[in-house]
C-alpha positions as CSV (number, residue, x, y, z in Angstrom):
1,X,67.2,-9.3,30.8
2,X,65.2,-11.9,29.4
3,X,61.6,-11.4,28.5
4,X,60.7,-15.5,28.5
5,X,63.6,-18.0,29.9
6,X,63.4,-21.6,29.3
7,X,66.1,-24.1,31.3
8,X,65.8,-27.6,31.6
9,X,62.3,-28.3,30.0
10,X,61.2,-31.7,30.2
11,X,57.8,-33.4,29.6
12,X,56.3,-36.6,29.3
13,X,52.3,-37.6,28.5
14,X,53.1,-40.8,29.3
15,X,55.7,-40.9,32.0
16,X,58.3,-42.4,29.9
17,X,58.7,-41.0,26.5
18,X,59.7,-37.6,26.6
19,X,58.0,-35.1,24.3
20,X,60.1,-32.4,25.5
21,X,63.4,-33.3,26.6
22,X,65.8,-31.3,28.7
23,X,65.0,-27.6,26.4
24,X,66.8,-24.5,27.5
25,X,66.4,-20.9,25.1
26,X,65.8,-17.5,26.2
27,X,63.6,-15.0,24.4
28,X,64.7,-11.5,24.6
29,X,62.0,-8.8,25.5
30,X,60.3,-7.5,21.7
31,X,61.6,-10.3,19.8
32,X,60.0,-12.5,16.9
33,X,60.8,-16.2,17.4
34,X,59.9,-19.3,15.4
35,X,60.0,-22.7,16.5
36,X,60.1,-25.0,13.3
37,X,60.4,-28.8,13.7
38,X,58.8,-31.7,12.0
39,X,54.6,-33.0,13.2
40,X,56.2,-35.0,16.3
41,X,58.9,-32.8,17.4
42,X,57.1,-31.1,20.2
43,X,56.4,-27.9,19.1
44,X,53.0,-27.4,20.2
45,X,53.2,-29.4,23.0
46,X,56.0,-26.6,24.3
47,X,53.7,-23.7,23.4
48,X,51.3,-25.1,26.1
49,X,54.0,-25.6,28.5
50,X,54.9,-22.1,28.3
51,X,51.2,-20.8,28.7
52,X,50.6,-23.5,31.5
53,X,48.2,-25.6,29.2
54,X,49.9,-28.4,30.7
55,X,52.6,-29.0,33.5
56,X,56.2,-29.5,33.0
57,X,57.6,-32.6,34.6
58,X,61.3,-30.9,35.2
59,X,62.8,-27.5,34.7
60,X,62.2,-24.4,34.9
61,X,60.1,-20.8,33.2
62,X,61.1,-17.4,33.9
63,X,59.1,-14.7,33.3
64,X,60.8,-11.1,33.6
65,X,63.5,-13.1,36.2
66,X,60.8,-14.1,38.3
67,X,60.0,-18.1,38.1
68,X,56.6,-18.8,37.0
69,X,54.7,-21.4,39.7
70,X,51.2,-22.5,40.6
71,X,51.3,-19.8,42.8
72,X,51.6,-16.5,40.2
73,X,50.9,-18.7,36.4
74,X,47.4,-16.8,36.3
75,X,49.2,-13.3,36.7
76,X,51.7,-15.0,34.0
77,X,48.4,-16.2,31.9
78,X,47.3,-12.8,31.9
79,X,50.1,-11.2,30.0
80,X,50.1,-13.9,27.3
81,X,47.9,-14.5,24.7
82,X,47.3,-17.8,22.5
83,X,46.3,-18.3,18.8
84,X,45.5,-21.6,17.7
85,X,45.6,-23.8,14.8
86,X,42.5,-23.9,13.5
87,X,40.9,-20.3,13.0
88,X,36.7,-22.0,13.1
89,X,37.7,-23.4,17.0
90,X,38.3,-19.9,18.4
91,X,35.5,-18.0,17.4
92,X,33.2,-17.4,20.6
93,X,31.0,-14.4,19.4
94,X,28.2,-14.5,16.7
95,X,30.1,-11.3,15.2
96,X,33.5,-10.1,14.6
97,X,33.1,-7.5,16.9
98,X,31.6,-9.6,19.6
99,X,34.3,-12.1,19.1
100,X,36.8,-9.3,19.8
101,X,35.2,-7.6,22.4
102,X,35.1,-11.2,24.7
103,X,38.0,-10.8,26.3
104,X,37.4,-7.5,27.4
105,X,34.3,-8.0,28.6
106,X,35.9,-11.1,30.7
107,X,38.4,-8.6,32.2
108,X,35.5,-5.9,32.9
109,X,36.6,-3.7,30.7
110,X,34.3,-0.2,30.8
111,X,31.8,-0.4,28.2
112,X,31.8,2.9,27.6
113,X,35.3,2.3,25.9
114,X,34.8,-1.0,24.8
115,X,33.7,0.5,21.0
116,X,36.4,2.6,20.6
117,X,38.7,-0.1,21.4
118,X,37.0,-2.8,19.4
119,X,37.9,-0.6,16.5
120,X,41.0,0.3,17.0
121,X,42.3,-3.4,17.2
122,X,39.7,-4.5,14.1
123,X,41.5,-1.9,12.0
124,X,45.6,-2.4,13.2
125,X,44.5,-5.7,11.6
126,X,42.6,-4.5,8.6
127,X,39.3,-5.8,9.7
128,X,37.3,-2.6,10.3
129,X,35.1,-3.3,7.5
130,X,34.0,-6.7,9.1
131,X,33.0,-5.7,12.7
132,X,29.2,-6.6,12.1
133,X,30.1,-9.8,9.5
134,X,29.1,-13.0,11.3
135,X,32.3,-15.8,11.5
136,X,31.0,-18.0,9.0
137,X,31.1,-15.0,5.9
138,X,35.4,-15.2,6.7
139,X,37.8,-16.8,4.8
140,X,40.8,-18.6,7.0
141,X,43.4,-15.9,6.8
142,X,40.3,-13.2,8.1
143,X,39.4,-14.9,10.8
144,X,42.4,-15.3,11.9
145,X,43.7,-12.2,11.8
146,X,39.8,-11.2,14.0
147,X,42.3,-13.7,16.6
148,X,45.1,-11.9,16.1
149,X,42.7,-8.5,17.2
150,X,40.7,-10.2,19.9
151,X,44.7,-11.5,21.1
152,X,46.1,-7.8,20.8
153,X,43.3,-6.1,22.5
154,X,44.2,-7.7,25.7
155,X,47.7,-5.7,25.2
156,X,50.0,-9.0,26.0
157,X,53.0,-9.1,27.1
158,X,54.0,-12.1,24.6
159,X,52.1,-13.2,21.9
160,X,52.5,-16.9,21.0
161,X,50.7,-18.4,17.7
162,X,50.6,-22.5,17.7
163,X,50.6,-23.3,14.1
164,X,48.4,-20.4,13.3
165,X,48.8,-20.6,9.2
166,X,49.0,-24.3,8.8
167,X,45.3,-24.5,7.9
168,X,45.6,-21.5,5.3
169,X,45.8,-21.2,1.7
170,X,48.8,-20.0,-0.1
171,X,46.6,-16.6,-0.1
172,X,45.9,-16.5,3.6
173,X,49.6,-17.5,5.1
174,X,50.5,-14.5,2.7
175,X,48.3,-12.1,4.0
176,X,48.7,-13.0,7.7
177,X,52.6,-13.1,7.3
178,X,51.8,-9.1,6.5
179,X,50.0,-8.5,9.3
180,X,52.1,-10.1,11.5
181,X,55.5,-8.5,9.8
182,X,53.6,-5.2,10.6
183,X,52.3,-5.8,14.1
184,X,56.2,-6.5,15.1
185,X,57.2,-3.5,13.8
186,X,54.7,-1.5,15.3
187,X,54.8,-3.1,18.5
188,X,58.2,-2.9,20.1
189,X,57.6,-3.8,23.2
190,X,55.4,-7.4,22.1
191,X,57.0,-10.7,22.1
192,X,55.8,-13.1,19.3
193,X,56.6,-16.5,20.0
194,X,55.8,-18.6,16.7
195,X,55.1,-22.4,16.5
196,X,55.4,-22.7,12.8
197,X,56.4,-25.6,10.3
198,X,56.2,-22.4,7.7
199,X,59.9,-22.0,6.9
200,X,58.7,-18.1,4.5
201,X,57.0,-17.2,7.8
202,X,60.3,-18.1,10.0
203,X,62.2,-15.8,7.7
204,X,60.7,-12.6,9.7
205,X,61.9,-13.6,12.8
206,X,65.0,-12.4,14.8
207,X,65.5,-16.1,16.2
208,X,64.5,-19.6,14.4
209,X,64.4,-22.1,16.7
210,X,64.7,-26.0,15.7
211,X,63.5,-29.1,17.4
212,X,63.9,-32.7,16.6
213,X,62.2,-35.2,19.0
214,X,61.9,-33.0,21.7
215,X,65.0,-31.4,22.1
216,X,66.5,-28.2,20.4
217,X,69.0,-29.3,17.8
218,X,69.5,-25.8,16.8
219,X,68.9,-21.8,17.4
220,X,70.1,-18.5,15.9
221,X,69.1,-16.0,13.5
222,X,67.4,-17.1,10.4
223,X,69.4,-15.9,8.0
224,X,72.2,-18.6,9.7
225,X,69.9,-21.2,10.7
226,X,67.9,-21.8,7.5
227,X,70.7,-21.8,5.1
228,X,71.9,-24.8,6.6
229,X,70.8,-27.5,4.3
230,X,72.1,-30.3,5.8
231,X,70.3,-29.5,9.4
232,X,66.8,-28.9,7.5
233,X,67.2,-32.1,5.5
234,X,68.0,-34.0,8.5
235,X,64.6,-32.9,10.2
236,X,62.6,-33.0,7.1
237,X,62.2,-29.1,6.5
238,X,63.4,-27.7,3.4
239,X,64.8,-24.1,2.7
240,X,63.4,-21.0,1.9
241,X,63.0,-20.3,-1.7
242,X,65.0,-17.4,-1.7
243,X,68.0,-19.1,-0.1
244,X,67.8,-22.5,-2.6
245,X,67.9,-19.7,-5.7
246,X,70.4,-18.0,-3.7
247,X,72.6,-21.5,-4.2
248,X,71.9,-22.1,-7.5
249,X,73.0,-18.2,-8.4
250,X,76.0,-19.4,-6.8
251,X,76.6,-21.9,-8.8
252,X,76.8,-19.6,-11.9
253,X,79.0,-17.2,-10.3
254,X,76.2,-14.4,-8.6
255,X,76.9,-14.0,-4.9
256,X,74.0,-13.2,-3.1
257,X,73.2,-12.9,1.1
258,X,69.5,-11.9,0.8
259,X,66.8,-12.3,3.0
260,X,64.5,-12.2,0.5
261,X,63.1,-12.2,-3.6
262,X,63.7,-8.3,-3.8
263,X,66.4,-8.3,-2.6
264,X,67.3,-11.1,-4.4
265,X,66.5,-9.7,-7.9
266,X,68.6,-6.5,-6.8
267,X,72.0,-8.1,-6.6
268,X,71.5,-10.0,-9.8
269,X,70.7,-7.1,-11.9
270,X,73.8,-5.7,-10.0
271,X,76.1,-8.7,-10.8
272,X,75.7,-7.6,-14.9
């Protein structure tokens, strides 16, 4: 069964033109998914749908086969967390461990435990050394990855990151990639949703998702989805690095199906 089901999705902010139009997709239980699309296509705006940020206008979300209403979304809210955008906007606490301990102390956790756990999360994110470090001493990749603690701590049920390494350097959408390649595989039970126009960060999904306008022009693995060219190019997305030098090794006679550089390198050093 289905960990997150999507049919129908519609939405409108203005009653006519629709942001979301007519999405269905289901997200398996402990799967990675990115959502790419173009600024415009809708992305974010379905991230809030999902979390109940705003209100669909038609169709309907399942959670676990159970369809999520006004009457249960809290019990819903409470087994999903949210990462934004921009890493300075979600900072609440005048310390990194303050920050992380927030939610916790929202849901009364005992504060007897509340250290213990503080830590645990700091460090499965490799921010142990930071817990007394005031916001403004981060750079953007640490303080996100303080949200990705403070969003883990909580132990969600899905995880969903709205564009959560557009405002990061080359440096910070590297190291955050890591964290968040590591938290999947640690964390089999976790569902990371990921609104993303990062097509190196889509790559360690199980499922790419594309939209266009609002509706979902495409869906499947990665390694199919973004090695078509022509559906990028027609949405303004380009390919991974590793699959354009995958085509041009092609083109000299070096057949290739990597997923990524390493790989990549292997089979050519193979292919003499």
């Amino acid at each position: 069964m289905s960990k997150l089901e999507i049919k129908n999705l519609s939405f409108s902010y203005d009653g006519s033109n629709k942001v979301i139009d007519d999405i269905s997709f289901s997200v398996p239980k402990g799967s990675f998914v990115s959502v790419l699309g173009h600024n415009g296509s809708g992305k974010s705006t379905l991230a809030k749908l999902i979390v109940g940020l705003l209100e669909k206008n038609s169709g309907t979300i399942y959670f676990n086969g159970e369809e999520v209403t006004k009457d249960n979304i809290q019990n819903f809210q409470n087994k999903v967390s949210l990462i934004f955008q921009n890493p300075d906007n979600q900072f609440i606490g005048s310390t990194v461990e303050d920050d992380i301990a927030f939610g916790l102390e929202n849901r009364c956790f005992p504060h007897e435990k509340m250290q213990e756990e503080i830590e645990r999360f700091a460090e499965s994110v490799g921010m142990l050394d930071y817990l007394k470090k005031e916001p403004i001493a981060l750079s953007g990749g640490q303080k996100q990855r303080v949200a990705l603690a403070g969003a883990l701590i909580l132990r969600p049920e899905i995880l969903i990151l709205d564009e959560a390494t557009s405002m990061l350097d080359p440096k910070g959408k590297s190291t955050v990639r890591k964290w968040l390649k590591r938290i999947h595989r640690e964390n089999k039970e976790l569902t990371i949703f990921s609104i993303t126009h990062d097509i190196d960060e889509a790559l360690l999904s199980d499922k790419v998702l594309i939209l266009s306008k609002g509706k979902l022009i495409k869906e499947g693995k990665p390694q199919d989805v973004l090695r078509d060219e022509e559906a990028l190019l027609a949405v303004k997305l380009d390919m991974p690095f590793v699959y354009k030098l995958e085509k041009e090794l092609a083109g000299i006679g070096i057949n290739s199906n990597a997923d990524n550089v390493d790989q990549l390198v292997e089979d050519i050093w193979a292919s003499k």
